[in-house]
N, C-alpha and C positions, 0 to 999 in steps of 0.2 A: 162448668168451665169458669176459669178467672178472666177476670177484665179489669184494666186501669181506669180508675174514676178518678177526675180531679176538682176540686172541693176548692172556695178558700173561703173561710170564715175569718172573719178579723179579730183579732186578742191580743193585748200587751202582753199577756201569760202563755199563750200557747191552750193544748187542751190539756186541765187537767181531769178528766173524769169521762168515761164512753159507756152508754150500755143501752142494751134492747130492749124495747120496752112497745106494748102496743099504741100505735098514733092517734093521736086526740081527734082529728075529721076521720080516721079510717081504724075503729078500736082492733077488730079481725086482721090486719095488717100490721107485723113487727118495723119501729122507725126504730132508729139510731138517734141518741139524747147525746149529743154533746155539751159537757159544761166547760165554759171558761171564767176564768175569775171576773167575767164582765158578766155574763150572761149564758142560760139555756137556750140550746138551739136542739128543735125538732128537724129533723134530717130523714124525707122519706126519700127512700132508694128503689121505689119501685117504677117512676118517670126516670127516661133516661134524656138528656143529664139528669140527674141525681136532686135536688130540690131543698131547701132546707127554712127556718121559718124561727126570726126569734121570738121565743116565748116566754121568756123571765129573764129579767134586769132583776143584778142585785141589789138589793134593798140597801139606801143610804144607811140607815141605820148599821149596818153589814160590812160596809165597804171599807172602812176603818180598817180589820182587823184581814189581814193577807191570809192568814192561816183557814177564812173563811172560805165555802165552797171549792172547796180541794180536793172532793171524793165526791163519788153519786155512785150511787149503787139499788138495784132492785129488792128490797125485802122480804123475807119470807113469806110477810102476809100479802105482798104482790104489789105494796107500794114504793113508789118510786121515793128514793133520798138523795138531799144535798148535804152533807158536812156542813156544819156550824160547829165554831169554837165557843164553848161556855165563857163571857168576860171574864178577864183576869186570871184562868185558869190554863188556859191552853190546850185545853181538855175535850175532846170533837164528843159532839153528841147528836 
């Protein structure tokens, strides 16, 4: 069955980037990774309310460049990614 959960995480940017991924205290347990252009937030949904936990600030060096952290996505080999633009290139790797 669906149920309305409501959330606020804080961000200049909004979210850009969501995915499932197992939780760092609970590996057996899928959390929800939200990225914003400020920060990773671990989001487990299994407490109700819903719970969430920031776990990476992006890195100054980073912050510079908007085009950074704009994607996250889970890899084939099962690790978790954030988008980084190559300097000068515009190029996500």
């Amino acid at each position: 069955s669906w149920s309305s959960v409501e959330l606020s995480i804080p961000s200049g940017a909004g979210p850009l980037g969501l995915a499932v991924y197992p939780g760092i205290d609970s590996p057996q347990t899928n959390h929800l990774y939200l990225l914003t252009q400020e920060a990773l937030y671990d989001i487990d949904t299994s407490p109700s309310p819903w719970t969430f936990a920031r776990i990476l600030d992006q890195a100054p060096s980073t912050a510079h460049n908007t085009l950074n952290y704009r994607c996250l996505a889970v890899g084939d080999d099962g690790f978790l990614y954030i988008g980084l633009t190559a300097p000068n290139t515009g190029v996500m790797r």
